[in-house]
Every structure is written in structure tokens, then in C-alpha cells.
N, C-alpha and C positions, 0 to 999 in steps of 0.2 A: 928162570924157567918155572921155579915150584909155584909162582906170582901166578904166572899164566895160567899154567894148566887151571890151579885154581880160580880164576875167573872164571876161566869158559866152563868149567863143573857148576861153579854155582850160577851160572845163569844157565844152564841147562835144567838146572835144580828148581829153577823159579825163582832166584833170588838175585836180583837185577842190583839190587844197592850194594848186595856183598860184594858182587862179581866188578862193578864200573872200580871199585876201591882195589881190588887187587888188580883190576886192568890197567887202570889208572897209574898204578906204581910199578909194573911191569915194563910199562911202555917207555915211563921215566928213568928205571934201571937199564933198559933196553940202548939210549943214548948217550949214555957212557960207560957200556961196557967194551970189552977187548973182543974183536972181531974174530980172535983164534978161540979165545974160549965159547964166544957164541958159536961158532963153527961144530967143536969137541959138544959143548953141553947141549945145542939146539935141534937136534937131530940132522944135521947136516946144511939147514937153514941158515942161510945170513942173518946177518941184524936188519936188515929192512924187510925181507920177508917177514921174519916174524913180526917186524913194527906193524907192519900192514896186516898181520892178522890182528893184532891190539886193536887196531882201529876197527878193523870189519867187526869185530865183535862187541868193541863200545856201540859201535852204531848198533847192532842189535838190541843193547839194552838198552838204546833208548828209542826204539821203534816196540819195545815188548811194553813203555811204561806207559 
């Protein structure tokens, strides 16, 4: 989670290269993590919801570069 949020802050920020790197590694921890802890830690989100914001949000950064 701390991966994510920080992408989507720094491409909020304007910083498309920080953000694709944490998104990038978020999306990769995201596929093997434990489906009860992404439940507890995710805000009540699956692991493919949040996958699926990974993605919508890399596509931003590379629709902003």
C-alpha cells in the first residue's frame, strides 16, 4: 500500500518517472500478496481492484508524458 499511495502522490506531483517506479512495484507486490492481508491493509479492496487502479494510473503517466 505505502508503494501505491506513493505513486499516485507523486504523479499527482508532476512526477511521472517517480510515480510509474512505485507503481510499477506496487502492482508486482500486489500479485503475490495474501488476499486477507490486502483485504485488512487495502481499505476493504481486493487485490484486483487495487491491480486495476495500478494500471489506470500507469496509463496516466504515460498519457501525462
Amino acid at each position: 500500500m505505502p508503494r501505491l499511495r506513493g505513486g499516485i502522490v507523486a504523479r499527482r506531483l508532476g512526477r511521472p518517472a517517480d510515480a510509474r517506479t512505485r507503481l510499477t512495484a506496487a502492482r508486482r507486490l500486489l500479485e503475490t500478496e495474501d488476499p486477507f492481508r490486502l483485504l485488512l491493509f487495502g481499505g476493504g479492496f481486493a487485490g484486483d481492484a487495487l491491480a486495476q487502479l495500478c494500471d489506470a494510473e500507469l496509463r496516466a503517466c504515460e498519457a501525462a508524458a
